[in-house]
C-alpha positions, 0 to 999 in steps of 0.5 A, a space after each residue: 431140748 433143741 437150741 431150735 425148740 428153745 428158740 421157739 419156746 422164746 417167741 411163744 413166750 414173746 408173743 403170749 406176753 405181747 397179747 397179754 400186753 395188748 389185750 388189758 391196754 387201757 384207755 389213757 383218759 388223760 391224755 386229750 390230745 385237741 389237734 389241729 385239722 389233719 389234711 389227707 385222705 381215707 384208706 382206699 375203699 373207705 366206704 362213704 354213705 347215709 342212712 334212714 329207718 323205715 317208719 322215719 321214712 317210708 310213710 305207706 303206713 297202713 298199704 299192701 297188706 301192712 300191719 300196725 307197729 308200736 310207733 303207729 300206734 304210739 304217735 296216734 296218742 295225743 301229745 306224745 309227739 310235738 304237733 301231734 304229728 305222725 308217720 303215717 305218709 313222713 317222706 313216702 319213701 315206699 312210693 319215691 325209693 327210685 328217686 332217692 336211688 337217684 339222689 345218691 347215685 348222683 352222690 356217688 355213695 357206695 353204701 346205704 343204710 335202711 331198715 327192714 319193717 317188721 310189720 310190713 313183712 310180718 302183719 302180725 309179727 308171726 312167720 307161721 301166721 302170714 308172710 306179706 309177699 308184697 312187703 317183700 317186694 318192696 324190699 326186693 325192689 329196692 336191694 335190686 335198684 341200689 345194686 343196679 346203681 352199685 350201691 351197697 345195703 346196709 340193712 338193720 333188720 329192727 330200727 324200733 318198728 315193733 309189730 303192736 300185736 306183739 306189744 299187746 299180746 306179750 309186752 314186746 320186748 319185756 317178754 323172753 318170746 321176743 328173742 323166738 319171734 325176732 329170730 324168725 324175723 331175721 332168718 325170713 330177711 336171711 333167706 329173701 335177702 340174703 344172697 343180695 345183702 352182706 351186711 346186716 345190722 340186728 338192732 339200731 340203738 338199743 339204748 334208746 329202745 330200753 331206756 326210752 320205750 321202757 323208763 322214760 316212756 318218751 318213745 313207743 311204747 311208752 311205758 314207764 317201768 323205771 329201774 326195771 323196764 329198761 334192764 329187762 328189755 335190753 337183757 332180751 334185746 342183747 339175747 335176741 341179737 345173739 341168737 340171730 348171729 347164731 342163726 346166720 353162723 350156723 345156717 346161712 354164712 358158708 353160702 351168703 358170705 355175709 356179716 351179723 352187727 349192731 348199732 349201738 349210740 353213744 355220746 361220748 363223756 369227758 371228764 371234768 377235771 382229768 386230774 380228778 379220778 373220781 371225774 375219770 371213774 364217773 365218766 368210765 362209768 357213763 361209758 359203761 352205762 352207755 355203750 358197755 351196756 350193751 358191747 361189754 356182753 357181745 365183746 367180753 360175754 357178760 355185763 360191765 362190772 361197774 354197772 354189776 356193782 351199782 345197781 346191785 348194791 342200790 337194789 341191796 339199799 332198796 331191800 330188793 332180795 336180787 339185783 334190779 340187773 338180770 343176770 346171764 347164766 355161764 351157758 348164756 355168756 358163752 353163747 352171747 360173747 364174740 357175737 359181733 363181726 362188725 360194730 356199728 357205732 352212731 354218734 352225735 356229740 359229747 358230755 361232760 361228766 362229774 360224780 354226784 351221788 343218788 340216795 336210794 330213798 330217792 326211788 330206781 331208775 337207770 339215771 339214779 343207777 350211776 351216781 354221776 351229773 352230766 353237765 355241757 360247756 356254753 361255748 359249745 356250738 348247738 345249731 339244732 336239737 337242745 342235746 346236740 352241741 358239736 364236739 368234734 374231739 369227742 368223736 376221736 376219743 370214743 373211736 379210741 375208747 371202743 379200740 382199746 375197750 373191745 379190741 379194735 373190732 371192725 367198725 362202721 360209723 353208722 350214725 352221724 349228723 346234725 339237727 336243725 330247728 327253724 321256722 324258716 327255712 334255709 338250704 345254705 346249711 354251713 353249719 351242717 357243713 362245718 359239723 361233717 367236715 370237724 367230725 370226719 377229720 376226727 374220724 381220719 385222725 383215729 383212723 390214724 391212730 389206728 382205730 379199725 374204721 371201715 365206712 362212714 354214714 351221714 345221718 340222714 339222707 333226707 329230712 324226716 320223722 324224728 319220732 317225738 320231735 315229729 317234723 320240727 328237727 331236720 337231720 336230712 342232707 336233703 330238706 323235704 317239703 312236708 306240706 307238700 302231698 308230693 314230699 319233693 326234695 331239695 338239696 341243702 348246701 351240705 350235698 355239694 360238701 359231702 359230695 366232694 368229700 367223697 370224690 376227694 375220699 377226705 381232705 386232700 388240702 387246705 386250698 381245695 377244702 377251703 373251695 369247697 364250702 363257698 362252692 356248695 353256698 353257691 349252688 344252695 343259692 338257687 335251690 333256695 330260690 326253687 323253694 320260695 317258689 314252693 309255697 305256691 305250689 302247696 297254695 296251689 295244691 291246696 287250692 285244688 285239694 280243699 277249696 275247689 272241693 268245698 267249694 263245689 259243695 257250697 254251690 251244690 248245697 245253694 242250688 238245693 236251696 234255690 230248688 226249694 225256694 224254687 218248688 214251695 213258690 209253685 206249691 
């Protein structure tokens, strides 16, 4: 041997030990390091957007050959959703898309985020029974005018808008078939799009389809299968995800170039006392019932080991002869691992997490599963929805945890914002303001602990159906006047703030940073007089709309009367 070869031989050694090293580096949960703010800027073409879902924002529910989704159905349902109110017209996106193109042109994004409806393409959710070519036009037309406007889509090809039919006919997502129908789906969004779109997302929030559409039954389709449902959903899901990203791997990557994702949410949960490890395990716990659920299979192959443990030994205490946890074959965890050229990851706030044990005799169900209490600090600032306190510091420490966790993917924010809930209403959004500017200088702070993060999304663009919270939540950059037929939009003081973020591609300094927000109260001042003007002009509508209608009729119906009056005297 060479004194060459045996050079070599050494670094392969070095380098074999180096990744070994790096690829089992855990996550140092005692360590919350809760700096100051960080002055400076993003990476250069650092990718600044926000986001929507087509039933959230199109409304056009049932126009251009349409079918029905499981939300159009599910929101028709008296008291599902607050005020019984439903999507059906939401923010007339399919009517207004040329304006908010607008909107963010002015804005000056380079990426937006929208969903594809499956309903609306496919009215019964087959390929092979009708395409609804004016569907995908709409689609078509709005790709076009973003790249018109140098806009990059971002498109999630499945943001909870099941075709009903499916539901009926197979039990949507509880059914294997899914997997099939979704992919035919996406291939059809492959092959129309596909030349246009670069990056598509597969499925927005899995967590909440499973846990939500099929536990607690909060959202559609309601169903209340607990300690079963949502396991059984999400193994479908996660299938059909890895199914699509073969589809595009193996038929449409080499001529269209293009990425295959995930959304997944997750909150991020601390610890209550780091020196516990009984509190550390519970959290890691948390995270792994959260997040891991779904990344650990597309990541590592299979799921989280912890989740494997739990649920199968409450299942075992429960009598069960299986796991209440479907079970991926050796075939199945080859073919689903490695299936992610990007993570999207949506994030909101944050929990703190302790252990608290679940007897069985208690009944299943995904929250019982993980023996853990989740609890929140009172001085935490909740400007809007009950869940959502503002924790920046959560949001550097779950960008750290998917770095270290999964190794350090590519990552796109795909979900961020704030909520607000009032009867009044006020464009002068500081604490929206506020909110952006502490938890995208945590995001630089990560980045700059070298976390892989590409672009961020606000969410949302504009204020609107917030599923079961119906209209009563407001997300939106820009506040939407829902009472009115025309849905007009307003800027809130946040558009000038995020605007300058990113013209200024992050904080460049404490003097500049510090203008930013009185110069956005300023011009909030005088969209905020152009919407006290507005209940004038719903009046109006209303005036024009109901009254002189039925005003009318009134006049006709007396004239009728006198006419009889009238030919019984002459009688």
């Amino acid at each position: 041997i060479t004194m060459l070869q045996r050079w070599i031989l050494r670094l392969y050694h070095a380098v074999a030990l180096l990744l070994l090293v790096s690829a089992s580096e855990d996550f140092d949960w005692t360590k919350n390091e809760r700096t100051s703010f960080y002055y400076g800027t993003f990476p250069t073409g650092f990718s600044w957007g926000a986001g929507s879902s087509a039933y959230q924002t199109e409304g056009a529910w049932d126009i251009d050959g349409k079918g029905m989704s499981i939300w159009d159905v599910f929101a028709r349902k008296k008291g599902k959703i607050i005020s019984n109110e439903t999507g059906d017209s939401s923010c007339e996106g399919y009517y207004k898309f040329k304006d908010d193109v607008g909107l963010m042109k002015d804005m000056k994004f380079n990426h937006y985020r929208f969903s594809i409806s499956w309903p609306r393409i496919l009215p019964s959710g087959l390929k092979s029974e009708h395409i609804n070519e004016k569907g995908l036009k709409y689609y078509d037309d709005l790709i076009n005018m973003l790249l018109e406007n140098k806009i990059t889509p971002i498109v999630t090809l499945y943001h909870w808008d099941l075709p009903q039919v499916l539901q009926e006919k197979y039990g949507g997502w509880q059914n294997v078939t899914m997997v099939n129908y979704f992919n035919d789906f996406a291939n059809l969004c492959f092959e129309r799009f596909g030349n246009r779109v670069k990056y598509w997302i597969t499925f927005n929030n899995p967590w909440s389809i499973a846990v939500e559409g099929y536990e607690t039954g909060e959202h559609a389709p309601g169903l209340k299968l607990k300690g079963t449902g949502a396991y059984k959903a999400a193994h479908h899901i996660i299938k059909a995800h890895a199914k699509v990203w073969h589809t595009y791997d193996t038929q449409w990557r080499s001529k269209q170039k293009g990425l295959v994702g995930i959304s997944l949410t997750a909150d991020w949960g601390e610890p209550v006392d780091i020196s516990n490890q009984r509190d550390i395990e519970a959290a890691e716990r948390y995270i792994h019932f959260y997040l891991g659920w779904f990344a650990t299979p597309l990541f590592n192959g299979d799921y989280p080991q912890v989740m494997k443990e739990y649920i199968g030994r409450k299942s075992g205490q429960q009598g069960l002869g299986a796991s209440r946890l479907p079970v991926f074959s050796p075939q199945e965890k080859s073919y689903i691992k490695g299936t992610c050229d990007f993570l999207g990851l949506g994030h909101f706030t944050t929990r703190y997490i302790t252990q608290k044990n679940y007897p069985s005799g208690l009944g299943d169900s995904y929250f019982a599963d993980r023996d853990l209490a989740e609890l929140v600090d009172p001085h935490w600032p909740d400007p809007g929805s009950e869940w959502l306190y503002s924790v920046p510091w959560g949001f550097r420490r779950m960008l750290n945890f998917v770095k270290t966790q999964y190794g350090n993917p590519m990552i796109y924010v795909t979900e961020n914002g704030v909520s607000e809930k009032m009867m009044c209403t006020d464009l002068c959004d500081d604490w929206r303001m506020q909110y952006f500017k502490d938890y995208i200088n945590e995001m630089l702070k990560a980045i700059k602990d070298g976390v892989n993060v590409k672009g961020y999304t606000a969410w949302s663009l504009l204020d609107n159906f917030e599923w079961d919270e119906g209209y009563s939540e407001r997300f939106g950059l820009f506040y939407v006047d829902f009472r009115s037929k025309s849905k007009p939009r307003y800027p809130k003081a946040s558009v000038q703030y995020y605007k300058r973020i990113i013209s200024s591609n992050g904080f460049p300094n404490q003097r500049e940073v510090e203008s930013w927000k009185r110069k956005a109260i300023e011009t909030c001042s005088s969209s905020n007089q152009l919407l006290a003007a507005d209940p004038l002009i719903g009046h109006m509508e209303m005036v024009t709309e109901i009254v002189v209608p039925t005003v009318c009729t009134l006049c006709i119906l007396l004239s009728a009367v006198f006419l009889m009056f009238l030919l019984r005297g002459r009688i």
